[in-house]
C-alpha positions in Angstrom: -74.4 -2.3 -65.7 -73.5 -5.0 -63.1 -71.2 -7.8 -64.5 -74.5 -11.2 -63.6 -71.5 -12.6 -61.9 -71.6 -9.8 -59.6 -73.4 -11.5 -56.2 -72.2 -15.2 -57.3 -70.9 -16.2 -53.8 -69.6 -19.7 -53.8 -67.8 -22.6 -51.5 -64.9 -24.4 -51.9 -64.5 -27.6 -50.6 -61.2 -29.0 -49.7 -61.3 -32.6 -47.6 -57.7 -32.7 -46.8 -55.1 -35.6 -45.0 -51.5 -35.2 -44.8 -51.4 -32.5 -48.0 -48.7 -30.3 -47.0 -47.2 -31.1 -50.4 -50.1 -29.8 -52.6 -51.9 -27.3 -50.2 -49.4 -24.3 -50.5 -49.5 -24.0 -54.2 -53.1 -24.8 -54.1 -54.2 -22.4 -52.1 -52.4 -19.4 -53.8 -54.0 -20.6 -57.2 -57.4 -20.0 -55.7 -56.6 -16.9 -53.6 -55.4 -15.3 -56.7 -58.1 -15.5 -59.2 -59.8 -12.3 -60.1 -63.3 -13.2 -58.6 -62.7 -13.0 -54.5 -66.6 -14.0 -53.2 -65.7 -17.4 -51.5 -64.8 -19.1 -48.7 -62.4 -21.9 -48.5 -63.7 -24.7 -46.4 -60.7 -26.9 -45.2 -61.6 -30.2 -43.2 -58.6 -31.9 -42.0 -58.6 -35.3 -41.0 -56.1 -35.4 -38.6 -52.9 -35.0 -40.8 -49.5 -35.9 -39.0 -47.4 -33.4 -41.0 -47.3 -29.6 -41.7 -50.6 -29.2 -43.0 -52.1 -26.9 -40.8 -48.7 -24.0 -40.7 -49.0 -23.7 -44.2 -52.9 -23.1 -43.9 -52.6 -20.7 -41.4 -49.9 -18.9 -42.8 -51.8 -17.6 -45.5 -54.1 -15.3 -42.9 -56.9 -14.9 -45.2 -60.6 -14.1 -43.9 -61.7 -16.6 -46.3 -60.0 -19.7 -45.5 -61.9 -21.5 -42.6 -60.1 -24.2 -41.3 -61.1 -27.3 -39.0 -59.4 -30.3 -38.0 -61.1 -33.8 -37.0 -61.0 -35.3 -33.6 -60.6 -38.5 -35.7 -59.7 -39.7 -39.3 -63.4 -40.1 -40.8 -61.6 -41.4 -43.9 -62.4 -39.4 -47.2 -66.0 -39.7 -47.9 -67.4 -38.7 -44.3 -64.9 -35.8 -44.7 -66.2 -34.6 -48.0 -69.8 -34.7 -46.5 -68.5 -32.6 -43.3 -66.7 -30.3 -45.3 -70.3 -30.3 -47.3 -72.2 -29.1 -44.5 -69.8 -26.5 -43.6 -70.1 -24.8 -46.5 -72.3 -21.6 -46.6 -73.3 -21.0 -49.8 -75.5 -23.1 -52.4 -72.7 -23.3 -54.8 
């Protein structure tokens, strides 16, 4: 018997600006856990430090990363981040 947890797929959002601090350790937490079917949405609103190296150095299918043309501030980036997000959850 299949575990009803089995075709759960869900999205994580993560609205991000200037985060190189928290991102690393963040990141591995999630890409860690047992359960693997998500994707890791990751709008950045045009951070000014290492932000995007340490995102890309995890190389990890289900990390999608995007970066803002302009700062939209946090609450238009959570609702971008929203919309990129491919699963109901």
């Amino acid at each position: 018997m299949l575990d009803s947890n089995y075709d759960l797929k869900f999205s994580i959002c993560m609205p991000v600006y200037n985060g190189e601090y928290v991102i690393n350790q963040t990141l591995r937490s999630i890409l860690t856990q047992s359960f693997d079917n998500f994707e890791v949405i990751i709008i950045d609103d045009c951070s000014k430090d290492n932000t995007i190296e340490i995102i890309k150095s995890f190389n990890d299918k289900r990390i999608k990363y995007y970066k803002n043309e302009k700062n939209l501030c946090y609450p238009k980036n959570l609702e971008k981040c929203r919309k990129k997000a491919r699963y109901d959850l």
